[in-house]
C-alpha positions as CSV (number, residue, x, y, z in Angstrom):
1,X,-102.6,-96.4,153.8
2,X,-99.8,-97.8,156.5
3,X,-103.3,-99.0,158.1
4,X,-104.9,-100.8,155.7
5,X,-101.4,-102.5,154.6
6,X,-102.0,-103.6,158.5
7,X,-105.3,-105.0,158.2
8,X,-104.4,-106.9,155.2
9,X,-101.4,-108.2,156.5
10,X,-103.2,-109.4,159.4
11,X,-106.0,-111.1,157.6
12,X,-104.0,-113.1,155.5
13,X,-102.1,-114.6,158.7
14,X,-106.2,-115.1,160.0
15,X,-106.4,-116.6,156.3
16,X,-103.9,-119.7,156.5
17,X,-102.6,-121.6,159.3
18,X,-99.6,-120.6,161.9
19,X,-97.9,-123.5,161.1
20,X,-98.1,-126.9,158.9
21,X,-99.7,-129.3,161.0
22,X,-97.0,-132.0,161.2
23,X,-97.4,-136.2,162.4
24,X,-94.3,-138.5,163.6
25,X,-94.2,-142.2,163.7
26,X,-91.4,-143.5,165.6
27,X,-90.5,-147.5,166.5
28,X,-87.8,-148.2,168.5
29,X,-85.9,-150.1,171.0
30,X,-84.9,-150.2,174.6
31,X,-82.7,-150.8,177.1
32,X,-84.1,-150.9,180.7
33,X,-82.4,-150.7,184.3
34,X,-84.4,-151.2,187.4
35,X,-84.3,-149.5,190.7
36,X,-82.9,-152.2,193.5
37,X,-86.9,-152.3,195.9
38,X,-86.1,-150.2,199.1
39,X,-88.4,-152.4,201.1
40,X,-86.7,-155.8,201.9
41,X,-88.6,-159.1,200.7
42,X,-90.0,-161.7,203.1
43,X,-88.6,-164.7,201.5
44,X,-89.2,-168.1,203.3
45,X,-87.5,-166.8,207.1
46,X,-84.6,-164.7,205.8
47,X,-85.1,-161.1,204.4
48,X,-84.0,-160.3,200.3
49,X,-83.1,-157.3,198.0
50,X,-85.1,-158.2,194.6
51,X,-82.6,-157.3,191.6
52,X,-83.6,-156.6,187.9
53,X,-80.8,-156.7,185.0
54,X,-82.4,-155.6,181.7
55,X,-83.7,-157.5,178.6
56,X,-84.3,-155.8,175.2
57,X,-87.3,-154.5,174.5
58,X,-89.7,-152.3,171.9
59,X,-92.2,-149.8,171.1
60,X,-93.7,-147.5,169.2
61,X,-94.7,-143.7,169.5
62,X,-97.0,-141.1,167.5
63,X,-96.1,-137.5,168.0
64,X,-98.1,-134.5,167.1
65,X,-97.2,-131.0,166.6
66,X,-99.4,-128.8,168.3
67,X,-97.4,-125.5,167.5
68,X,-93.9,-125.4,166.0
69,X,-92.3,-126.1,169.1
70,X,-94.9,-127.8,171.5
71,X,-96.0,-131.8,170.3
72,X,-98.0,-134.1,172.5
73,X,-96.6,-137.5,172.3
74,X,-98.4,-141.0,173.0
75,X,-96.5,-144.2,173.0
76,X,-96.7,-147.2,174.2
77,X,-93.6,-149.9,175.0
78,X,-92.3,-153.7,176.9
79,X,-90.0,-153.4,179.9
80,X,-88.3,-156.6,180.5
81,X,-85.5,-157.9,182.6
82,X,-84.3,-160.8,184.9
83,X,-85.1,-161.1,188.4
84,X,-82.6,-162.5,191.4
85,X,-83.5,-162.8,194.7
86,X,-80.1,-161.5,196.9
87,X,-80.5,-162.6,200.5
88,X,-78.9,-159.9,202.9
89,X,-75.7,-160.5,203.1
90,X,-74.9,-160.5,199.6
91,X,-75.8,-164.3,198.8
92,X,-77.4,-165.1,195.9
93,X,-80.6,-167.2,196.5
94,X,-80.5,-168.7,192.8
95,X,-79.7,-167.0,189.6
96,X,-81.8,-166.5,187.6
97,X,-85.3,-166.3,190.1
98,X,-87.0,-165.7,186.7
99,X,-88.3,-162.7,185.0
100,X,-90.3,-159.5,185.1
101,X,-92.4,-158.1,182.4
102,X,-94.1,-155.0,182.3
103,X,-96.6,-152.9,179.4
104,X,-96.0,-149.1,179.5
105,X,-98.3,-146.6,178.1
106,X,-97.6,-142.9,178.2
107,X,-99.0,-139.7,177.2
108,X,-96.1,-137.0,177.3
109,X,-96.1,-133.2,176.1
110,X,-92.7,-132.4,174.4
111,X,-90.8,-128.8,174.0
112,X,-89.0,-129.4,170.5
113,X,-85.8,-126.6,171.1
114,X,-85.4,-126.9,167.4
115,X,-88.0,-128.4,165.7
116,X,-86.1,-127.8,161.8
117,X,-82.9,-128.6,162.3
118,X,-80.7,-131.3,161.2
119,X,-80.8,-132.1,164.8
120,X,-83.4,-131.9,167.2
121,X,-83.2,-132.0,171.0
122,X,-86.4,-132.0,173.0
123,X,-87.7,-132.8,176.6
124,X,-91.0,-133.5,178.2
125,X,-93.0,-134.7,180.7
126,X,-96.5,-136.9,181.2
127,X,-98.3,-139.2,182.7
128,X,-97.9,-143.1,182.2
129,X,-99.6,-146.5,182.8
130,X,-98.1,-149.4,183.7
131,X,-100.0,-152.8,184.0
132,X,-99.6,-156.5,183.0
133,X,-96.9,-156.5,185.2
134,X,-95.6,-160.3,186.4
135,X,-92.9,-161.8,187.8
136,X,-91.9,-164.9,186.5
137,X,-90.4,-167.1,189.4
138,X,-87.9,-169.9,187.5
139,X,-88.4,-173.7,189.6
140,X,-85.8,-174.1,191.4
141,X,-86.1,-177.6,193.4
142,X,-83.0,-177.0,195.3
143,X,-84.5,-174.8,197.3
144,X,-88.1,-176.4,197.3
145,X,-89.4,-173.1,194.7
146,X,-92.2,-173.8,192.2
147,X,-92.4,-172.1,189.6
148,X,-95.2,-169.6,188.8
149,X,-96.1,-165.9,188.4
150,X,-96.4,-162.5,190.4
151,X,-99.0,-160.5,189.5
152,X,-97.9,-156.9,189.4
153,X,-100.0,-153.8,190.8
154,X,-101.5,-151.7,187.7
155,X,-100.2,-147.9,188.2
156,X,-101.0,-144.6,187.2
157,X,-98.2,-142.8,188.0
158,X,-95.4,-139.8,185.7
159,X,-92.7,-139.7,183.4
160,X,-90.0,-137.8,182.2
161,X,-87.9,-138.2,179.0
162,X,-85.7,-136.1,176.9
163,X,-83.6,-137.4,173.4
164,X,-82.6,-135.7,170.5
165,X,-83.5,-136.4,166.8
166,X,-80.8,-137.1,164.0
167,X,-82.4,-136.1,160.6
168,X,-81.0,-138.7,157.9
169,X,-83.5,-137.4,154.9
170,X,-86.2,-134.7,154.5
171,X,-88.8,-137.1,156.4
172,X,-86.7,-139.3,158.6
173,X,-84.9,-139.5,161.4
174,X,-82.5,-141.6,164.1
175,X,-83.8,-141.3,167.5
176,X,-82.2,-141.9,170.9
177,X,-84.0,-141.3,173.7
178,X,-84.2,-141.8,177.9
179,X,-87.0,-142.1,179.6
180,X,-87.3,-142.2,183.5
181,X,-90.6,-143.8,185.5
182,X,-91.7,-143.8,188.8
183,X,-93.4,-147.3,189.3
184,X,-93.2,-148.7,192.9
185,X,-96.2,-151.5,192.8
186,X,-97.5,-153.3,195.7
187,X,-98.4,-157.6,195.8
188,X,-100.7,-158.4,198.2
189,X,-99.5,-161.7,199.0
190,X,-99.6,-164.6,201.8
191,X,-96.8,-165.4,204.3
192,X,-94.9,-168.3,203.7
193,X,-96.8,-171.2,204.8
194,X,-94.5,-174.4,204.2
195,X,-91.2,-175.3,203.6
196,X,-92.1,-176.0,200.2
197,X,-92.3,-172.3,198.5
198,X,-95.2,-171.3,196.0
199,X,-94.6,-167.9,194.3
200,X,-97.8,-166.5,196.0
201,X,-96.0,-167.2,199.7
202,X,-93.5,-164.4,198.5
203,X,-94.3,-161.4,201.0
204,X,-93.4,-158.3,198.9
205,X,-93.4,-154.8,200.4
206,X,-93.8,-151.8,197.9
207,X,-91.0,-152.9,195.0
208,X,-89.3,-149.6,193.8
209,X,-88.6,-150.3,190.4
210,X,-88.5,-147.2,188.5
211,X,-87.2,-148.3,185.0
212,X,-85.6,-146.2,183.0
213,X,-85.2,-146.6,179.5
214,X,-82.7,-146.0,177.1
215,X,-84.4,-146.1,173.3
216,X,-83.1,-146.6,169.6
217,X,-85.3,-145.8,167.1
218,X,-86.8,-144.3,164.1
219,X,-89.4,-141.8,163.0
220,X,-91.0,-140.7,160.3
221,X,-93.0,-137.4,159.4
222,X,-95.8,-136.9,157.9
C-alpha cells in the first residue's frame, strides 16, 4: 500500500510542472564610471591619461526563470560619458575633449537567493558585447583639434552583476543593480602627422575602460 501511495505521489509530480514558468521585463537606468586607460595616449608629442566622467544612460532586460532559483537574463543597454585628455603632469589639455558612447549587449545567468520574497537579492555572471563604440573629439581651435570621431574596437568579452529586487505589488518590482565589464578596445590609428590635429592622428594604446554600471529600474512578471 505505502508503495503504491509512492508511485502515485511520484507520478503526479511527473504529471505537472516543477515550477510555474515565470518572465521579467525590466527598464532602467544607469549610472557609468570608467576605468582611467593604463596605456598612456600619444597625443600630438606629449603623452596623456584619457578620462571618462559619466552620462545617464538606459536599457532594458528580459529575464527568464529556468528553475526557481536559476534565470538566464539578456539585456541590452547605452554607456555614455565625457572624455578629457589629461596630459602627464596633471594639465588639462581642454575640457571637455568630447564624448564616448558605447552599446552593450549581455547574456547573464542569475542565482535568485530568494526568488519569493518581498526582497530579492541575486548575482550572476555572463558574457557581453560591446560595439558602436566612438569617441567624440569636441573642436577645439586653440589647440589646432578638429573635430571628429574615434571608432571603438567591437569586443566580446564578460560580466558580472549582482542587485537586489524590491517587490512594490504582486507583479512589480524596484530594481537597483551594478554591473561590472571588462572592455579594454584597441584603435588602430596614425601618428600625428601635422601640427594641425585630426582625431584619426590620436595614437591610442589598448584603453582600459571597464564601465561599471550602477542601474535604477523596474520589472515586471509575467
Amino acid at each position: 500500500m505505502r508503495f503504491r501511495i509512492l508511485v502515485s505521489f511520484l507520478l503526479s509530480l511527473v504529471s505537472v510542472p516543477l515550477f510555474a514558468q515565470t518572465n521579467e521585463l525590466g527598464v532602467f537606468v544607469n549610472h557609468p564610471s570608467f576605468s582611467e586607460t593604463s596605456r598612456t595616449i600619444h597625443f600630438l608629442f606629449d603623452d596623456a591619461i584619457l578620462k571618462v566622467d559619466s552620462k545617464i544612460g538606459y536599457g532594458i532586460s528580459f529575464n527568464h526563470f529556468l528553475s526557481p532559483r536559476l534565470s538566464l537574463q539578456a539585456s541590452g543597454q547605452t554607456v555614455h560619458g565625457d572624455a578629457k585628455l589629461v596630459l602627464v603632469g596633471g594639465v588639462h589639455f581642454t575640457d571637455p575633449a568630447g564624448t564616448l558612447d558605447l552599446k552593450q549587449y549581455d547574456a547573464v545567468l542569475l542565482w535568485n537567493f530568494v526568488p519569493e520574497g518581498p526582497v530579492r537579492p541575486y548575482v550572476g555572471a555572463g558574457v557581453a558585447w560591446i560595439g558602436g563604440g566612438k569617441l567624440q573629439i569636441a573642436a577645439d581651435p586653440a589647440n589646432g583639434v578638429h573635430a571628429g570621431a574615434i571608432s571603438l574596437d567591437n569586443e566580446l568579452t564578460w560580466v558580472v552583476n549582482g542587485g537586489v529586487d524590491f517587490r512594490v505589488s504582486h507583479n512589480a518590482a524596484v530594481t537597483l543593480a551594478a554591473k561590472f565589464t571588462h572592455y579594454a578596445p584597441r584603435d588602430a590609428t596614425t601618428p600625428p602627422r601635422a601640427a594641425t590635429l585630426d582625431p584619426s592622428d590620436v595614437l591610442f594604446g589598448p584603453l582600459k575602460l571597464d564601465p561599471m554600471t550602477l542601474n535604477l529600474g523596474m520589472r515586471w512578471r509575467f
